[in-house]
C-alpha positions as CSV (number, residue, x, y, z in Angstrom):
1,X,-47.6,78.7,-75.1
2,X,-44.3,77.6,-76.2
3,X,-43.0,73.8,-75.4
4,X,-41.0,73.2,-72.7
5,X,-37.0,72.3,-73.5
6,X,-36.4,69.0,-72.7
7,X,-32.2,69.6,-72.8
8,X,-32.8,72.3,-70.6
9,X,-35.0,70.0,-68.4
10,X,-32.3,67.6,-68.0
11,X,-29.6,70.4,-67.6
12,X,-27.5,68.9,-70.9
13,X,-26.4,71.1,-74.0
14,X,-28.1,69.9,-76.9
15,X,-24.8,68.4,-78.7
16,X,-24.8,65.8,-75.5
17,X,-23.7,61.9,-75.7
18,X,-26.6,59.3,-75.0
19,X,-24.1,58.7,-71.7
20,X,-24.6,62.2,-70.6
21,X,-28.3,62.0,-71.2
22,X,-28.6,59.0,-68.7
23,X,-25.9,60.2,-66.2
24,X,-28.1,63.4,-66.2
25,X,-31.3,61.8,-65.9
26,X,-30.8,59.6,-62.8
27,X,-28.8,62.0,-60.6
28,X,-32.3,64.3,-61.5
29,X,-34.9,61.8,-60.9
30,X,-33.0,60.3,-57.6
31,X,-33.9,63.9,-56.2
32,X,-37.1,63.8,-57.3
33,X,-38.0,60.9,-57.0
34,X,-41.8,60.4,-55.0
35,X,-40.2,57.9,-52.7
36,X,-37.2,60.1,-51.7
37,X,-39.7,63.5,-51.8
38,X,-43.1,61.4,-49.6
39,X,-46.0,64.1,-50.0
40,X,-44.0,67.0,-52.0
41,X,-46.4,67.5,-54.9
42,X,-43.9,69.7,-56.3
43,X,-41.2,67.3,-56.5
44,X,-43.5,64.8,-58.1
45,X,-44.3,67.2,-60.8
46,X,-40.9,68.0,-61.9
47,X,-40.1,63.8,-61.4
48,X,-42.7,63.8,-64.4
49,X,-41.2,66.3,-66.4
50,X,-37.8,64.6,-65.5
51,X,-39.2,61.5,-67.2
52,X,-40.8,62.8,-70.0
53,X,-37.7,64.5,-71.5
54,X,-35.7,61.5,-70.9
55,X,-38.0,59.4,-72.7
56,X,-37.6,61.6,-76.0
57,X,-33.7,62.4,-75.2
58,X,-33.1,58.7,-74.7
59,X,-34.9,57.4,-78.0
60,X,-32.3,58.0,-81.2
61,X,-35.5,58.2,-83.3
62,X,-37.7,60.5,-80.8
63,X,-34.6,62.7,-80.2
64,X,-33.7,63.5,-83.7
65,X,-37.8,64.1,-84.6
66,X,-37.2,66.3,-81.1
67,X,-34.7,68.4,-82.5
68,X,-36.1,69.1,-86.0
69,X,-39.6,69.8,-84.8
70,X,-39.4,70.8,-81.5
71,X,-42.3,70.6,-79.1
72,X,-44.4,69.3,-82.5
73,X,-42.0,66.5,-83.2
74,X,-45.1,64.3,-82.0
75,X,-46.5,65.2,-85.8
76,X,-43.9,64.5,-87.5
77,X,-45.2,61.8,-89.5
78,X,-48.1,64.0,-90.1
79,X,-45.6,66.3,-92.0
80,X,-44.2,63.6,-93.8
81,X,-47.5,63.0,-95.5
82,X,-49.0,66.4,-96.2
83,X,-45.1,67.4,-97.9
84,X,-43.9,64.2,-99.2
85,X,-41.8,65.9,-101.9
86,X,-40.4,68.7,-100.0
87,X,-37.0,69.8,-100.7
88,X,-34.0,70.6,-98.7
89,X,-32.9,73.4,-96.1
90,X,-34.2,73.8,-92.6
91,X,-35.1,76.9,-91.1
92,X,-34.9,78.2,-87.6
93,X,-38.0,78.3,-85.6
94,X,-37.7,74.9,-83.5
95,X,-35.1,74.1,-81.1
96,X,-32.3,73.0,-82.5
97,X,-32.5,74.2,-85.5
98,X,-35.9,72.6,-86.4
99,X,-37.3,73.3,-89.9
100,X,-39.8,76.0,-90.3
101,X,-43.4,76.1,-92.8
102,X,-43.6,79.3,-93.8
103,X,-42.4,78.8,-97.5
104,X,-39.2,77.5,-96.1
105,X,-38.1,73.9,-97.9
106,X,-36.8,70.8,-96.3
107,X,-36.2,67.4,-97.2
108,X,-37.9,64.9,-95.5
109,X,-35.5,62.0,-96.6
110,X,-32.5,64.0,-94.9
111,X,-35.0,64.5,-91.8
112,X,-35.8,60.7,-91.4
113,X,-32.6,59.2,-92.5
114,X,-34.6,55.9,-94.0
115,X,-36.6,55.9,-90.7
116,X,-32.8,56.7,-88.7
117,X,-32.5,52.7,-88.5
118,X,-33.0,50.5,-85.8
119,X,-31.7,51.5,-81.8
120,X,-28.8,50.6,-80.2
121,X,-29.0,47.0,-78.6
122,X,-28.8,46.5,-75.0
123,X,-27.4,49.0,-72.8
124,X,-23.8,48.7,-71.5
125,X,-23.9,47.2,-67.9
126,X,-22.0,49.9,-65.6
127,X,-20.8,49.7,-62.0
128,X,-23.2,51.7,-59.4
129,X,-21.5,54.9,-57.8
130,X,-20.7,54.5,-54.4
131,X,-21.9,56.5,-51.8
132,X,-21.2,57.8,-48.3
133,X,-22.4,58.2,-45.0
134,X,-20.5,60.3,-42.2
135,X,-20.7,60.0,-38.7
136,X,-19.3,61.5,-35.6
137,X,-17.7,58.8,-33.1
138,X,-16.7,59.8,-29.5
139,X,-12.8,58.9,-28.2
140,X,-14.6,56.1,-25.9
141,X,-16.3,54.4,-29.0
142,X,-12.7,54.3,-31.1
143,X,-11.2,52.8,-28.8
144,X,-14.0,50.3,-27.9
145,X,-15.3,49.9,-31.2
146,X,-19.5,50.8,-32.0
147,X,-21.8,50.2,-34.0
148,X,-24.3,52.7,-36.3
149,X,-27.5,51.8,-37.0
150,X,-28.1,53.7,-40.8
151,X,-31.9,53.6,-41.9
152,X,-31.5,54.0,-46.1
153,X,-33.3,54.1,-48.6
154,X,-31.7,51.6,-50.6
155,X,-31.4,51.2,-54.6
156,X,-32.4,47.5,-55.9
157,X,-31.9,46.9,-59.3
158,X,-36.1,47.1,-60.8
159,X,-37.1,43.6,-61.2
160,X,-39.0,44.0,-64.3
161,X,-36.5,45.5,-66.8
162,X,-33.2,44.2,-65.2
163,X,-31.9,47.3,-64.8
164,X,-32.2,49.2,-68.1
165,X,-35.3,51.1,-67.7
166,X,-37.0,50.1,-70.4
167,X,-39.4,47.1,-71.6
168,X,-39.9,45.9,-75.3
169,X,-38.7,49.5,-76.3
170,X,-41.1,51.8,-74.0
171,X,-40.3,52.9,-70.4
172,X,-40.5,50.5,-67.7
173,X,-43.9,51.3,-65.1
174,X,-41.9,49.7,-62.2
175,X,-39.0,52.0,-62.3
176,X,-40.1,55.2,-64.3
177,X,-37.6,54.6,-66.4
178,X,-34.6,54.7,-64.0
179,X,-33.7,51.1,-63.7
180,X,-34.0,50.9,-59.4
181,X,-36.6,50.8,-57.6
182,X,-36.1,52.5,-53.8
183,X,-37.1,49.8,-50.7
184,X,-36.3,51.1,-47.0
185,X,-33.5,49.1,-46.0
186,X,-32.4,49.2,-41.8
187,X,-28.2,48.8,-42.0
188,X,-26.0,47.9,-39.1
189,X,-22.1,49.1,-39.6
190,X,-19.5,48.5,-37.0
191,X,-17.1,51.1,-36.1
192,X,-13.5,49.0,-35.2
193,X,-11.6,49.3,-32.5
194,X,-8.8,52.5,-33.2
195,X,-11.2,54.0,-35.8
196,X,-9.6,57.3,-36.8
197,X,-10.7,60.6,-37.6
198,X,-11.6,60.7,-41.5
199,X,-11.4,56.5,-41.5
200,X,-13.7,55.6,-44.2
201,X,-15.7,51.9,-43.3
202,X,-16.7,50.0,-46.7
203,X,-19.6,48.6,-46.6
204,X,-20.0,46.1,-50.2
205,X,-22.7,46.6,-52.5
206,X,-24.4,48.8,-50.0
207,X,-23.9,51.6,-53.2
208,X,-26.3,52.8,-55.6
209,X,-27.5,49.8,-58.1
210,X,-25.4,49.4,-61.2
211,X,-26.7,50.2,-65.0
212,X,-27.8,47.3,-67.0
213,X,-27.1,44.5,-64.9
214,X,-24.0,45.8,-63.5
215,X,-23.0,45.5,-59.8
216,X,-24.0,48.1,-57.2
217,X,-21.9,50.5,-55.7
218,X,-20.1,50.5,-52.0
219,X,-21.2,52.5,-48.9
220,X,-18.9,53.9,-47.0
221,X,-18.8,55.1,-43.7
222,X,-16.7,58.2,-42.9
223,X,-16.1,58.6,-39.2
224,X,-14.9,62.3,-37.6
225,X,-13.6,61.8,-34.0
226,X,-14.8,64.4,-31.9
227,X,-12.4,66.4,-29.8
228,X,-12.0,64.6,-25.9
229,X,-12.0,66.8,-22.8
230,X,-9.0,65.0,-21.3
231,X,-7.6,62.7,-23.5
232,X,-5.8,64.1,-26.9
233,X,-4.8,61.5,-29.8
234,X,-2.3,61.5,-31.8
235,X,-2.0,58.3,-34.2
236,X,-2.6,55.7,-32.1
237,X,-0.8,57.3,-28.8
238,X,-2.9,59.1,-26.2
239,X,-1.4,62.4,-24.4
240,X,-2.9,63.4,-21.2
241,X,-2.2,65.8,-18.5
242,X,-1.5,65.0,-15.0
243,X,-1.9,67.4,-11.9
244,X,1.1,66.2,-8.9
245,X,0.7,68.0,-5.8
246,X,4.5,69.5,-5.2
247,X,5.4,67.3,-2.2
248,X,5.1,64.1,-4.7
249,X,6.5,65.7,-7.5
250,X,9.5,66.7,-4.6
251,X,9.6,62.8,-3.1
252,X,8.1,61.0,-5.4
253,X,4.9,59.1,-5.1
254,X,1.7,57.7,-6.8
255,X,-1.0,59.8,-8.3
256,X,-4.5,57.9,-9.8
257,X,-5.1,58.7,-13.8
258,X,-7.9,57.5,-15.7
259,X,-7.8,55.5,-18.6
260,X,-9.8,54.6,-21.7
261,X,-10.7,51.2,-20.9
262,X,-13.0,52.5,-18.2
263,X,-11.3,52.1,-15.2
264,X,-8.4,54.2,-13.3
265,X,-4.9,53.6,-12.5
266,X,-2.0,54.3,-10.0
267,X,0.4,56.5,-12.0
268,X,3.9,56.5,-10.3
269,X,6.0,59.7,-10.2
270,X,9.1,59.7,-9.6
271,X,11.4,61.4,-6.7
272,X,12.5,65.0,-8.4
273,X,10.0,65.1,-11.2
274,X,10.2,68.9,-13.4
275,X,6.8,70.4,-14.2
276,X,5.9,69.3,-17.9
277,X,7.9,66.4,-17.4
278,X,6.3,63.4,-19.6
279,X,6.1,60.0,-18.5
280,X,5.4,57.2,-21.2
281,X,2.9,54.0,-20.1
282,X,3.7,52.1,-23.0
283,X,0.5,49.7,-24.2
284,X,-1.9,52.3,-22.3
285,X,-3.2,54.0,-25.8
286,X,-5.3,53.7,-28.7
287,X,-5.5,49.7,-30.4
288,X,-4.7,49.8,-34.0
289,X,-7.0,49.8,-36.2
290,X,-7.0,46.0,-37.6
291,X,-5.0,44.7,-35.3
292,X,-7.3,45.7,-31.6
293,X,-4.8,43.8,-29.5
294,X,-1.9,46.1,-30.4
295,X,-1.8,49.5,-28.5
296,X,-0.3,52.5,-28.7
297,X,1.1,54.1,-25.8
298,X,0.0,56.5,-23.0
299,X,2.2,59.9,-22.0
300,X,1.6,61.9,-18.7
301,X,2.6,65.1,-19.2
302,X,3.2,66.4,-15.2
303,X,1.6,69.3,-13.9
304,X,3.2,70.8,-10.4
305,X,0.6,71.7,-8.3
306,X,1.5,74.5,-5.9
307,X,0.5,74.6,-2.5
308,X,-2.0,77.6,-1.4
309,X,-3.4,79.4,1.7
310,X,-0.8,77.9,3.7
311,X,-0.5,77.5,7.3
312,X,1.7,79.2,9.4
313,X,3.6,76.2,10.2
314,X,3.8,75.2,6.6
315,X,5.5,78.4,6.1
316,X,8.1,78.0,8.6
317,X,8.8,74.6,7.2
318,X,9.3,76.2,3.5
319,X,11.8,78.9,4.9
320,X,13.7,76.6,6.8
321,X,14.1,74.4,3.0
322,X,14.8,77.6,1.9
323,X,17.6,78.2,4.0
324,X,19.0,74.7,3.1
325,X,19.0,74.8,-0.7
């Protein structure tokens, strides 16, 4: 039964940089990772094969062996020895390109490269990626302010290898290899007053953990207002509609409206006010964001309410306004 790719594993081409290799391998192993996948058996089986390619792709030495030999490059010394004075093309059967036996040549020196020299030093330390979590606020809570309660699992940079994923040259047993280790972490974000839809909320070094000793990533909160059954924003105003029965909207009067900050008040209409007529409460709408004790401003659009199913006396009164106008 053939070997299993290891490029194909990791979803690279097999021309990929060492940067690729890694990006590759811990966006793979953070979804299959057993602490992200509890009890999915499945998961933890491809979390293995995950590893096992990495630790060959990541290696210079193992790699190169990997590419030449293919799912033997395990014997390769073994070749080394039985054909030290082979000589020089390689053949096709391996992935890669990997040299063949079958009366085929190849040239162990131009395989090994003087044993391919020593591997890179340490890693370079990289910033964690940051990540995001979206939410869906009511109009109330923007214009209070709230707070969500996020349960993570949160990346910590692996105690035992620093971050690299590796110990004296062979893959760190605290991390598999990946460099974090996952710890459930409970995270309380507050929502500001005048949060708007789309707002993003950062969150420092709530991100994923850096490479190498390099600082974690931000969380950010995304926030998407949903829609208000009375109230509709726009920036940081409030528009609202107002029903006036006809006499008031005729005389003039005061109609009660409610309010955001949870309590109603005594809108005044003016005498001879036209239906869809807007009238502007200035400080009455949503804070700003950063600045809570700033408002926007409030606008009544006035609705004319009819009169209906009236009496006969009401009638009379209408025709005799009708006769005056």
């Amino acid at each position: 039964m053939p070997g299993k790719d290891y490029y194909a594993i990791l979803g690279v081409s097999r021309t990929a940089s060492e940067k690729e290799i890694k990006q590759a391998y811990r966006r793979l192993a953070r979804k299959h990772h057993p602490d992200v996948n509890p009890g999915d058996k499945q998961a933890e089986a491809h979390f293995k094969e995950i590893n096992n390619a990495y630790e060959v792709l990541a290696d210079p030495e193992k790699r190169k062996k990997y590419d030449l030999y293919g799912e033997h490059w395990q014997q390769a010394d073994q070749f080394s020895q039985q054909w030290p004075g082979a000589g020089g093309r390689r053949g096709a059967g391996a992935p890669g390109g990997a040299t063949g036996f079958g009366g085929i040549d190849f040239d162990l020196q131009d395989i090994f490269g003087g044993i391919f020299g020593e591997r890179s030093g340490r890693a370079r330390s990289h910033r964690g990626q940051d990540l995001e979590h979206h939410t869906e606020i009511t109009l109330e809570e923007a214009y209070h302010g709230s707070t969500r309660v996020l349960q993570l699992q949160s990346e910590q940079v692996c105690s035992t290898c620093r971050g690299t994923g590796a110990v004296r040259g062979v893959t760190c047993g605290g991390c598999q290899g990946m460099g974090v280790q996952f710890r459930p972490k409970r995270l309380e974000i507050k929502v500001p007053p005048g949060a708007k839809d789309g707002a993003r909320i950062r969150v420092a070094g709530e991100g994923q953990a850096g490479l190498g000793g390099g600082p974690k990533g931000d969380l950010y909160l995304v926030c998407s207002l949903r829609p208000h059954d009375r109230f509709e924003r726009r920036g940081d105003d409030l528009h609202l509609e107002v029903q006036v029965p006809l006499v008031i909207a005729v005389l003039g009067g005061e109609v009660q409206i409610p309010t955001l900050r949870g309590s109603s008040i005594m809108l005044k209409v003016p005498p001879e006010t036209q239906n869809g007529q807007v009238i502007r409460l200035a400080g009455l709408g949503m804070p700003l964001m950063g600045n809570p004790s700033a408002h926007g401003d409030l606008y009544a659009r006035v609705k004319v309410l009819l009169p209906v199913r009236l009496t006969a006396e009401q009638k009379k009164l209408f025709e005799a306004l009708r006769a005056a106008l």
